[in-house]
N, C-alpha and C positions, 0 to 999 in steps of 0.2 A: 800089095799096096806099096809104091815104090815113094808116093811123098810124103815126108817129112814131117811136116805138119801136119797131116792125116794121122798118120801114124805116134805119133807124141797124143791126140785125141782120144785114139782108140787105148791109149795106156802104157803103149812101150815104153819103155825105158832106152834112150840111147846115146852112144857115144859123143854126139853133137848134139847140140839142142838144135833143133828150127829158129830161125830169129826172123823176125818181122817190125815194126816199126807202129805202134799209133802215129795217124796225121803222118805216114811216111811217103805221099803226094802231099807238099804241102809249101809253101810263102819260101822256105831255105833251099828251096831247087831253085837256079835260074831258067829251067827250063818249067817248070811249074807256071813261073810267075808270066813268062810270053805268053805262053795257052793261055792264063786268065786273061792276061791281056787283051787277047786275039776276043774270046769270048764276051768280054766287055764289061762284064760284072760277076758276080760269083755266083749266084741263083740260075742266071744264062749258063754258066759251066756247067751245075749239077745237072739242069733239062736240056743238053745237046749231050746224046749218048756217044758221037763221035768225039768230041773235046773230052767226056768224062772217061772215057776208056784211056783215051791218049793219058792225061795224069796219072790214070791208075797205075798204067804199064812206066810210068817214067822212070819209078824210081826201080822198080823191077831191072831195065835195062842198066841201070847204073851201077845198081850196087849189085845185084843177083841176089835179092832177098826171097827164101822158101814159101813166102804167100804174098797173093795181091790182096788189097783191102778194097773193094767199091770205094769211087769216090763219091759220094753225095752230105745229106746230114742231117740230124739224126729232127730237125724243126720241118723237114717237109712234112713228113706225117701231118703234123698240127694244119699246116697250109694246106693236105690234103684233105683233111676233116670241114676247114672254111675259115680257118683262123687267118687272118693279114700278115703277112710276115715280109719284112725286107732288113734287109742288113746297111747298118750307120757306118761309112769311112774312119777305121779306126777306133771303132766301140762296139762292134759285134752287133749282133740279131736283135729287131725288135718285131714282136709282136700285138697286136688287139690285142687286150687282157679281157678274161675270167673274171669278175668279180661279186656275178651271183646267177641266178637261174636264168636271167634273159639273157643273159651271155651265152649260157652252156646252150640255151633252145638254139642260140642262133649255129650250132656244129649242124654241118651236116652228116648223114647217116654214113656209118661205115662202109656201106657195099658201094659206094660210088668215088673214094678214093684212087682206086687205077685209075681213071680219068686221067687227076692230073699226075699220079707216077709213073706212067704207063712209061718215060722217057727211061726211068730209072730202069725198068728193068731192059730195054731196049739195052741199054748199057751194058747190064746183067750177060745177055746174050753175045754182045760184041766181047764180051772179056773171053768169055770161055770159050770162044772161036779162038783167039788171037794170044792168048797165054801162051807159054813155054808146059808143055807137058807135065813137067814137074812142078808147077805152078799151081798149087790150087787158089780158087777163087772165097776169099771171106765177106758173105753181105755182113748186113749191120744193120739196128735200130737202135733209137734211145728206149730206155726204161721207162716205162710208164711213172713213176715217179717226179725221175731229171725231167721229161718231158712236161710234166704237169706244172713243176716251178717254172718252169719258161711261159704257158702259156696263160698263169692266174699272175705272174710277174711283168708279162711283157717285155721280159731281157730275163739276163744273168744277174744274179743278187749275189754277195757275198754268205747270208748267211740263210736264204733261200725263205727269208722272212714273211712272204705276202702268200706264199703255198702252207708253210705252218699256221698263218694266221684264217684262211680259209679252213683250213685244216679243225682247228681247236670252233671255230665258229658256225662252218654248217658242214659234218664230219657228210653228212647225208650228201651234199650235192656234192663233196671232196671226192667221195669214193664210187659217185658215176661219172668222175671224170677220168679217175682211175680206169674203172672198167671199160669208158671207151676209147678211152686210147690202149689200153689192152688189148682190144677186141680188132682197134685197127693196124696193131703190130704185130699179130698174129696172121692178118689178111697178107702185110705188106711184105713180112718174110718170109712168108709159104710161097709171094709169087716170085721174090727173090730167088727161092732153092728151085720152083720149077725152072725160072729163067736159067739157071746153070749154075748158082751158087753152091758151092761144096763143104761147105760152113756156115756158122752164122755166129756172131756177138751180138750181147746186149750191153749198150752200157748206162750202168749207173753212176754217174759221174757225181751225183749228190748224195750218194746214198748213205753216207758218213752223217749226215743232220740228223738224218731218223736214229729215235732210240727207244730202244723197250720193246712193247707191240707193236708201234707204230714201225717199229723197223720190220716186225712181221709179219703186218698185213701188210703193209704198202712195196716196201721193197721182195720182198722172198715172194709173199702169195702171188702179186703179177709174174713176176718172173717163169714161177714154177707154173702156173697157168702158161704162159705163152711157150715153155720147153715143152709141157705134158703132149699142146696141141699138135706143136710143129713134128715133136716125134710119133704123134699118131698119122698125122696127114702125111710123113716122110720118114718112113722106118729109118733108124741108121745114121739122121742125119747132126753129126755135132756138134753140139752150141757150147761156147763161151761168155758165160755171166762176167762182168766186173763190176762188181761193188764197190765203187775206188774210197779209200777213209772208212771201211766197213771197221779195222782193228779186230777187234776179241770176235766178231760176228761172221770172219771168214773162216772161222771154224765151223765144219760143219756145213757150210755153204753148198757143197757139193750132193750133199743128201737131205739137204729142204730144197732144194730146187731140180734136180735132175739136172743140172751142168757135167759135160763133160769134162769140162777145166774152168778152174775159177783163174781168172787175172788177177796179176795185185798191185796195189799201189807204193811205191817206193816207201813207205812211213814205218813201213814193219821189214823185219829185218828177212833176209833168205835162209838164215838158218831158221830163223823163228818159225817160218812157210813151211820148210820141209821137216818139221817138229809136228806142228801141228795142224797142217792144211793138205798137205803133199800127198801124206798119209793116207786119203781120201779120192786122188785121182790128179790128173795133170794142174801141172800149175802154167801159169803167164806172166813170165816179169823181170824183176821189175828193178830198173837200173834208173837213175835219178835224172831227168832230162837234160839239168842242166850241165851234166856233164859232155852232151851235144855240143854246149855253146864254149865250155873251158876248155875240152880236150886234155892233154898233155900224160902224163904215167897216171895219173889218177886216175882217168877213163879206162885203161890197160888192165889194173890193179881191180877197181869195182866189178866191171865186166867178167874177169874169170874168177873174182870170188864169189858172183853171184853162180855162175856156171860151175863150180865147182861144189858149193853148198848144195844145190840142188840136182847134184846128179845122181841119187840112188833112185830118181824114179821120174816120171813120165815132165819134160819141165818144154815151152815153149820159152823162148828167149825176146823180151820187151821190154821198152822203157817202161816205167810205172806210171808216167800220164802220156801226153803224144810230146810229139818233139816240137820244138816250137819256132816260130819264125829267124830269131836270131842265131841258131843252130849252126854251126859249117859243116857244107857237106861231106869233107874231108874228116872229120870227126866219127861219121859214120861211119866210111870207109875203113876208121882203125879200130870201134868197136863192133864191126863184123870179123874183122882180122882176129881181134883178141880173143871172140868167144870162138871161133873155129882153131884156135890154136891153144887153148886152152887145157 
């Protein structure tokens, strides 16, 4: 096994971390931002598998990062269940909302989803033709969870208020929305890894709200459901959980769920990781975005004390959320420098 990333999965410990990028096709390329252009809208990008391949491979060719990420996100699913989804200039995704059982009758059944992904994994295909060898390919879903506050919200919330409040009020119809979006993210990344994916993430991007049980049925038990299956249907094949905001509950993460590396959120420190997370199997992470946007010795300094804290054992190299639109690219450029020379 000569990549990198494969290899940091399976457990090694080594010299170099792999680094890769969340959101690393994304708005701080200027070549990103022509493809979208060209595409015409962003939804148009993720279902043309030739436009989606081309962003995926962009930043690949720029920087030479040890994995491509599928470009797609992570609300098709919901679109592919029957939920309405389109995205506001400037304010992100919205969707039809959840709001009680005549909403949830109106999903349609799981097994007719490829319909409309069918493009996605088309994509799938095209990457793993057209990578660089040493390139593996990472698909992606959202967490049944994050996924669930999008669709009972109809957007992004700050404090994911309208899925807690479904939540505390009819826990019964919460937790079959749970199960089908489960049910349809397990469909959608099995056809991802036949398509040619060589990884898979999940991420929980809200998973920091949940607390107590609710953190352990909603976040861990889907999770560990969707790893148990995909590793049944795909011996071998290695997932990465982030629970981004998890704190004291990414302890342990990696053995309630069957993750082979848990990601982590910049909020906890790398020594603190490799204390008490590290311990447990590969880690993912996790350098503070906004050091994309500031640059200068500070980016230099974070970068190789992250890389150095966590070098006694198996660590992939990432921001702790994705990079974000006002990012320079040239930033990147000097912390892939710093951690390969670290």
């Amino acid at each position: 096994m000569t990549k990198l990333l494969m290899r940091a999965l399976a457990g090694e410990t080594l010299p170099t971390p792999p680094i890769w990028m969340m959101r690393q096709a994304g708005r701080y390329l200027p070549e990103y931002r022509a493809t979208r252009e060209k595409a015409g809208d962003f939804l148009s990008l993720c279902y043309t598998p030739e436009l989606a391949a081309e962003v995926t491979l962009q930043p690949i060719r720029r920087f030479g990062f040890d994995a491509a990420i599928l470009f797609a996100d992570i609300l098709l699913v919901p679109q592919a269940l029957g939920a309405d989804l389109w995205f506001v200039k400037g304010e992100g995704p919205r969707l039809s909302t959840i709001d009680g059982q005549a909403d949830f009758d109106k999903l349609g059944p799981v097994d007719e989803i490829h319909e409309t992904l069918g493009p996605i994994y088309e994509t799938v295909s095209i990457l793993s033709r057209e990578l660089p060898e040493d390139v593996p390919l990472i698909g992606f879903a959202g967490a049944p969870w994050t996924v669930a506050t999008y669709m009972i919200a109809g957007r992004g919330t700050p404090d994911q208020g309208p899925a807690h409040a479904l939540k505390a009020e009819n826990r019964e119809l919460f937790a079959a929305l749970i199960d089908r979006i489960t049910e349809a993210t397990i469909e959608y990344l099995s056809r991802q890894v036949a398509a040619g994916a060589e990884c898979v993430k999940i991420f929980d991007s809200w998973a920091g709200s949940l607390q107590g049980h609710d953190f352990d049925e909603f976040c861990i038990g889907p999770i560990a459901r969707i790893i148990a299956e995909l590793k049944e249907r795909h011996p071998g094949i290695p997932v990465i959980a982030f629970p981004r905001e998890a704190g004291d509950r990414y302890i342990g993460f990696h053995k309630a769920t069957g993750a082979d590396c848990v990601a982590l959120d910049n909020s906890v420190s790398a020594e603190w990781a490799a204390k008490y997370v590290q311990v447990d199997g590969c880690v993912q992470g996790n350098m503070d975005p906004r050091h994309m946007v500031t640059g200068g010795q500070a980016l230099v300094d974070e970068a190789q004390a992250i890389t150095r804290a966590l070098r006694g054992g198996p660590h992939i190299f990432n921001l702790g959320h994705g990079i974000t639109p006002d990012a320079d690219p040239d930033n990147v450029a000097k912390m892939i420098e710093a951690v390969r020379s670290a």
